[in-house]
Legacy VTK file of the C-alpha trace (Angstrom):
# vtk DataFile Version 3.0
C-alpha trace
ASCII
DATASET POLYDATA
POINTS 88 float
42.102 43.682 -295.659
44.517 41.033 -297.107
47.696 39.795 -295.694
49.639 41.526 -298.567
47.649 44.856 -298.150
47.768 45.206 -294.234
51.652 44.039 -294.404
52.308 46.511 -297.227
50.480 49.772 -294.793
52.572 48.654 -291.698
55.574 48.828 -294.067
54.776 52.186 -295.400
53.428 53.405 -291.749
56.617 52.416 -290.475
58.859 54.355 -293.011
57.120 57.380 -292.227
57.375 56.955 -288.522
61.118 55.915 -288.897
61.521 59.617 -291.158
59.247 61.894 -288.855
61.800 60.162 -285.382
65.035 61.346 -287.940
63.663 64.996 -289.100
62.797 65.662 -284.845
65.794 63.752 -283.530
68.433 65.954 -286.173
66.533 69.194 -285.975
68.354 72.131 -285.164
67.366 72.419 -281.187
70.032 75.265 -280.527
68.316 77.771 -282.174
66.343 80.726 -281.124
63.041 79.318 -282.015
62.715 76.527 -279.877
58.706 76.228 -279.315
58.719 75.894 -282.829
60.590 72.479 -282.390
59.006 71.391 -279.439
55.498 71.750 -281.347
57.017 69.548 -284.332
58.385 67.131 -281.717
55.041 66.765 -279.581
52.802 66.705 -283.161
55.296 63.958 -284.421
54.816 61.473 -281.406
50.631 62.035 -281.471
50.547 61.081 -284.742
53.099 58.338 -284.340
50.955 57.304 -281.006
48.120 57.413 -283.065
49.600 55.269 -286.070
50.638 52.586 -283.100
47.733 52.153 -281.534
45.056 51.919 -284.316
47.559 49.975 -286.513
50.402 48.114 -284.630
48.379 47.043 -281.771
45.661 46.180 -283.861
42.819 48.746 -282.425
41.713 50.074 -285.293
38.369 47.540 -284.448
38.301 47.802 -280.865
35.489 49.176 -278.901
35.515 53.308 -278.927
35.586 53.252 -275.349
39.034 51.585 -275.159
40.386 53.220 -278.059
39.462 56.701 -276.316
41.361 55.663 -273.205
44.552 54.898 -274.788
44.230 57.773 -276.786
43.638 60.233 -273.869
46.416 58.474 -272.301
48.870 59.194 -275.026
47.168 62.926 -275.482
48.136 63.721 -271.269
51.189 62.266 -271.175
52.749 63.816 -275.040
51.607 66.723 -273.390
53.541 66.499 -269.952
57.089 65.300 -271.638
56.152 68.315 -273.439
55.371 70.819 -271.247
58.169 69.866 -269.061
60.780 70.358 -271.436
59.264 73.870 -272.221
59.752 75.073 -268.773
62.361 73.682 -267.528
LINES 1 89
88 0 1 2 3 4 5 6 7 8 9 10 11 12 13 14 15 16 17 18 19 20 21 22 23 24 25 26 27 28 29 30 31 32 33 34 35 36 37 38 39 40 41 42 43 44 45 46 47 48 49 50 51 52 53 54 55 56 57 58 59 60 61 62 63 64 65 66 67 68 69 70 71 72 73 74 75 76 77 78 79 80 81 82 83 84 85 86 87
């Protein structure tokens, strides 16, 4: 990809990432449906994760192997934080 191109998708990647961090961090967490948020807050980092490591850390070309490590890494520990603010 060009210079323009790549610079344009971090730009837009990053927008999105910046809205889905506002629409978890001002959702309503005091209300009686609370798995419901947690689920939106634990999709929202993967696919942020996700967005980070094949695009802002430049992995998108990286061997599968490594890619699969850092992306089983992110997968166990979204789903700890997760899990531990379930039952808590």
């Amino acid at each position: 990809m060009t210079t323009a191109v790549t610079t344009n998708r971090l730009l837009i990647l990053w927008l999105i990432m910046l809205l889905l961090t506002l629409v978890v961090a001002l959702s309503p967490g005091n209300t009686g449906n609370l798995l419901l948020w947690y689920g939106l807050a634990w999709a929202a980092t993967l696919v942020k994760g996700w967005w980070i490591i094949q695009d802002f850390m430049e992995l998108r070309q990286a061997p599968a192997f490594l890619r699969r490590i850092l992306q089983g890494w992110l997968f166990i520990t979204a789903t700890a934080v997760a899990l531990t603010a379930v039952w808590q």
